[in-house]
MDAnalysis code that builds the backbone (N, CA, C; Angstrom):
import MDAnalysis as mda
import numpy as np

u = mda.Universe.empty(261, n_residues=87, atom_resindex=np.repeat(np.arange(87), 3), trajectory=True)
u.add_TopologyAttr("name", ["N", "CA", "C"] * 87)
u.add_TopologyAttr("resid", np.arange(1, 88))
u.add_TopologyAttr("resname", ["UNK", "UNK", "UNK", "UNK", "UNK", "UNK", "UNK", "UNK", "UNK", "UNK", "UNK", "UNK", "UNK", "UNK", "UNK", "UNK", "UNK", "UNK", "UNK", "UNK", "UNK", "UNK", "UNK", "UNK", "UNK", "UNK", "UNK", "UNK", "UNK", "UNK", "UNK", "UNK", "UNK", "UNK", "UNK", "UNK", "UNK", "UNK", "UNK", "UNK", "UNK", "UNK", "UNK", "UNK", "UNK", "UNK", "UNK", "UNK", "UNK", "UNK", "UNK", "UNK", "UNK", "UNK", "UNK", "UNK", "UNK", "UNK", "UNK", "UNK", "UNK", "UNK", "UNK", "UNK", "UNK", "UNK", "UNK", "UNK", "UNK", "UNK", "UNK", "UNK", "UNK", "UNK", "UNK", "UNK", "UNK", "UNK", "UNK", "UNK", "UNK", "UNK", "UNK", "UNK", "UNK", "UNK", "UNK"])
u.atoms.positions = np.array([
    [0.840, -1.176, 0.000],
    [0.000, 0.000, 0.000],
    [0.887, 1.242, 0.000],
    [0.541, 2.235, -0.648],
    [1.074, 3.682, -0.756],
    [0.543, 4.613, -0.115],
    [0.701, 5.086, 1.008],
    [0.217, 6.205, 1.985],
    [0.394, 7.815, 1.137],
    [-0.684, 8.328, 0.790],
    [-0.572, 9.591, 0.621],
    [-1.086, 10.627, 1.779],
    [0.053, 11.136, 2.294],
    [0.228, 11.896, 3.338],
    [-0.838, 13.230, 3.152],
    [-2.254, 12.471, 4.364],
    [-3.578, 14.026, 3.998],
    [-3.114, 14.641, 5.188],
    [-2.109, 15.502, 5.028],
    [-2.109, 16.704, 5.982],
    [-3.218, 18.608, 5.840],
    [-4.269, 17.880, 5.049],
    [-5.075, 19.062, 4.723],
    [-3.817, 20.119, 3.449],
    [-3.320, 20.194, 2.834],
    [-2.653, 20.953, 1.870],
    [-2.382, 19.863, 0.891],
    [-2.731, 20.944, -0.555],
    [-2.140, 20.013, -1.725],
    [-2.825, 19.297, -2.335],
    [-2.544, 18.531, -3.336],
    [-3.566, 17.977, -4.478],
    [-3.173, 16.348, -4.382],
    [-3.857, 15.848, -2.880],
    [-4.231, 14.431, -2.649],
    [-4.648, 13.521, -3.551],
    [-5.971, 14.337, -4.188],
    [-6.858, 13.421, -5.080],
    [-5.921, 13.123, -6.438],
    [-5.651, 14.077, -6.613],
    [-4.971, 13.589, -8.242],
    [-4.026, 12.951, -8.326],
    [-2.894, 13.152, -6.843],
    [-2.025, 11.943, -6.426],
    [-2.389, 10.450, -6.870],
    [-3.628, 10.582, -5.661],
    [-4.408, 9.345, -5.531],
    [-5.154, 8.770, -6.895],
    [-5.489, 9.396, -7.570],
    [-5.699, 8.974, -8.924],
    [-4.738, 8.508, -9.628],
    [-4.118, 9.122, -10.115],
    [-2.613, 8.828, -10.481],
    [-2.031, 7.241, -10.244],
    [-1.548, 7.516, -9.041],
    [-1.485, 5.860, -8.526],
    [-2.427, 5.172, -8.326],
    [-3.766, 4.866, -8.602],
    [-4.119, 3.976, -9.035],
    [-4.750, 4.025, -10.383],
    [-4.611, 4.738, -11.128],
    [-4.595, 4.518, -12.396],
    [-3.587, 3.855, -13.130],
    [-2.645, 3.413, -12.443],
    [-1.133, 2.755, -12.616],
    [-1.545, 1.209, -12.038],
    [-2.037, 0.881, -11.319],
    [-2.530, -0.506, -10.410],
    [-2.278, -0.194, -8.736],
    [-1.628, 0.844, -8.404],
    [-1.396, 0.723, -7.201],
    [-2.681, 0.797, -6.369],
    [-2.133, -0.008, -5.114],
    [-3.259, 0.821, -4.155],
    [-2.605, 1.966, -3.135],
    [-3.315, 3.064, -3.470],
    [-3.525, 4.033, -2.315],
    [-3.853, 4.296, -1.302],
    [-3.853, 5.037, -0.106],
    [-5.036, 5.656, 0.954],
    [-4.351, 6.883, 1.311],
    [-5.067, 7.760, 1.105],
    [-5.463, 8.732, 2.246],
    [-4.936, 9.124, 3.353],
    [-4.336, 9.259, 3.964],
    [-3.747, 9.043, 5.821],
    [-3.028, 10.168, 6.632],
    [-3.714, 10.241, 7.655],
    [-2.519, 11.304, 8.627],
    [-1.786, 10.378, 9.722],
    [-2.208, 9.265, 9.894],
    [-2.180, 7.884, 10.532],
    [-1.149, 7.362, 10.658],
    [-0.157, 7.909, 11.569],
    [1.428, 7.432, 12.141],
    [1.459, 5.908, 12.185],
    [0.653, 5.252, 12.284],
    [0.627, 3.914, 12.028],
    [0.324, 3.425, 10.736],
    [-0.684, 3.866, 10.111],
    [-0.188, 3.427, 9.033],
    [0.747, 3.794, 7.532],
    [1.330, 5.281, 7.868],
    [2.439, 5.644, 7.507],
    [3.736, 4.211, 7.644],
    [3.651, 3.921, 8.856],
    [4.851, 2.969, 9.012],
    [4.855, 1.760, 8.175],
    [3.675, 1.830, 8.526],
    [3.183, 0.033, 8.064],
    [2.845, 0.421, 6.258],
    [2.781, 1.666, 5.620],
    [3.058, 1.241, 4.107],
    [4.567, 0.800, 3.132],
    [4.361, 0.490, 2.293],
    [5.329, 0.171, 1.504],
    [6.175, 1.414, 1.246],
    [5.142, 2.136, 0.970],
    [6.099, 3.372, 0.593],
    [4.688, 4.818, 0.586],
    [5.780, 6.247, 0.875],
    [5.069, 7.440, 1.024],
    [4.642, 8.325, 0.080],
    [4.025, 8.929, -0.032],
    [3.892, 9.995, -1.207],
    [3.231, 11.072, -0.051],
    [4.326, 12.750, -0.284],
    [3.703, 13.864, 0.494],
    [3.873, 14.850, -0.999],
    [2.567, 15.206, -1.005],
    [2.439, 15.791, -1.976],
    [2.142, 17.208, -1.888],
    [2.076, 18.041, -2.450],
    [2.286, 19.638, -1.793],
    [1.392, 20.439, -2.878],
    [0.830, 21.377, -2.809],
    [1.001, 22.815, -3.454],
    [0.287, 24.037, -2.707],
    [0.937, 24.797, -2.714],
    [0.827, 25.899, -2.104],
    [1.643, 26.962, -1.414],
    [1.483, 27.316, -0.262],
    [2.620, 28.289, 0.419],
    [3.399, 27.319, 1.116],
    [4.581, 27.763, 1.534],
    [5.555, 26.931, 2.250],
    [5.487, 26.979, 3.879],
    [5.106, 28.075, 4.239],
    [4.670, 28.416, 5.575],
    [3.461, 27.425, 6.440],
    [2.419, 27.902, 5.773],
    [1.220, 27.122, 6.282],
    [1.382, 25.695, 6.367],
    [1.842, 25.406, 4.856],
    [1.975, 23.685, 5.003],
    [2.856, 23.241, 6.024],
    [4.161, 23.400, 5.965],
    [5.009, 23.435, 7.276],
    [4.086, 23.262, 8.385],
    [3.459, 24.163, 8.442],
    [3.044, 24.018, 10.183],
    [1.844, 22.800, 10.127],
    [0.759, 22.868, 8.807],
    [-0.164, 21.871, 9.071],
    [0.697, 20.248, 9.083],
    [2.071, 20.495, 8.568],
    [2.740, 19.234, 8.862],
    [3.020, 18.866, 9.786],
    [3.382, 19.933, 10.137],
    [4.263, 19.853, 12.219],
    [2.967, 19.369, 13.168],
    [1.728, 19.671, 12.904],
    [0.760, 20.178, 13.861],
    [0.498, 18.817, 14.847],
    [1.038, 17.714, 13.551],
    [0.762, 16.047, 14.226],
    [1.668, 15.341, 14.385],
    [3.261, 16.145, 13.942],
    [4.341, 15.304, 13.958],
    [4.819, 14.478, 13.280],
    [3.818, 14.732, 12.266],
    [3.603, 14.443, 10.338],
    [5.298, 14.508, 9.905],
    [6.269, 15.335, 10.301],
    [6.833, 15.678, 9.538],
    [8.101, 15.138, 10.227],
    [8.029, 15.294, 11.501],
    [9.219, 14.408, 12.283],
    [9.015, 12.579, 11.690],
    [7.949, 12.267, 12.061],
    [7.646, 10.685, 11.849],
    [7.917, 10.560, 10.428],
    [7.916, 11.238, 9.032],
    [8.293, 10.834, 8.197],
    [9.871, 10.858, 7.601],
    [10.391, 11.713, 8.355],
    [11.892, 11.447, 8.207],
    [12.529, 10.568, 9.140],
    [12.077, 10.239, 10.262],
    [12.517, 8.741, 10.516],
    [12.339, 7.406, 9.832],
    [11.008, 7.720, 9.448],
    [10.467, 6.318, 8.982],
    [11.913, 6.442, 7.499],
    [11.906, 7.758, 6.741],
    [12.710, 7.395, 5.310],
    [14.245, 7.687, 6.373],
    [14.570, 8.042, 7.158],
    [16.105, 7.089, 7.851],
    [16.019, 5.663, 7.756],
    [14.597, 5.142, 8.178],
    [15.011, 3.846, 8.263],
    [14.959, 2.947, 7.080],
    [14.881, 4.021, 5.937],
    [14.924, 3.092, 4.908],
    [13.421, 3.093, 4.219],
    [12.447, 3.861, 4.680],
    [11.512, 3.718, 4.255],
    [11.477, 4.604, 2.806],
    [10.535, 4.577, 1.548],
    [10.769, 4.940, 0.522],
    [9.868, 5.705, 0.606],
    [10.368, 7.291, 0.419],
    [9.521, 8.271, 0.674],
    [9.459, 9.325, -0.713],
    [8.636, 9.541, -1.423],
    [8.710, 10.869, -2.537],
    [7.479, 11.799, -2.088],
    [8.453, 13.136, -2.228],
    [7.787, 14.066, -2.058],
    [7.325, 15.366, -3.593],
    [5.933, 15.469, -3.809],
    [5.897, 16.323, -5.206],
    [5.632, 17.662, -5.144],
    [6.190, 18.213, -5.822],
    [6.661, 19.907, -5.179],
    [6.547, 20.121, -4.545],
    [5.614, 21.180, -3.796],
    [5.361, 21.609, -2.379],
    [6.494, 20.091, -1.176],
    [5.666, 19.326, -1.290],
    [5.817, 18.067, -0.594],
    [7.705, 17.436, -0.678],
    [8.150, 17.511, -1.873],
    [9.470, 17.651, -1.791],
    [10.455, 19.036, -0.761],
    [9.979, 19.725, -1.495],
    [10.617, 21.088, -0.261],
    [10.547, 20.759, 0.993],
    [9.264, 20.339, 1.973],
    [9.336, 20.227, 2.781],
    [9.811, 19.322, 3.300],
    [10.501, 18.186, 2.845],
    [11.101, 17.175, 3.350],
    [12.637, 17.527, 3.825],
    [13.192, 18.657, 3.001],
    [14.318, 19.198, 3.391],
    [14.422, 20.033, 4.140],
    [13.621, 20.666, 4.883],
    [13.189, 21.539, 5.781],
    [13.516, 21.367, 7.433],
])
């Protein structure tokens, strides 16, 4: 399964279309558990850099996903959603 990271910012749905218009399966998730437990992440972005930041921080969204990709977990981030991974 492919976790697309719903931190309220950004264009989820078309993510989510996307990959499964390919065969994957998707979900939806702000869900520190099942962040861990997917195969792999998708944080997808658009908008200001400020706001999103914080709606990332607000759950710890943003700490828990750079551990999980320390540990090896396979994480892509698409615009917005890339920036903030380096942050």
């Amino acid at each position: 399964m492919i976790a697309i990271v719903d931190y309220g910012v950004g264009n989820i749905r078309s993510v989510e279309r996307a990959l499964v218009h390919v065969g994957a399966e998707a979900r939806l998730t702000a869900d520190l558990d099942e962040l861990q437990r997917a195969d792999g992440i998708v944080l997808p972005g658009v908008g200001a850099f400020a706001p999103a930041l914080a709606k990332l921080s607000e759950h710890g969204l943003g700490r828990h996903i750079v551990e999980l990709a320390g540990r090896g977990k396979h994480v892509l981030g698409v615009c917005l959603g890339y920036q903030l991974m380096f942050e």
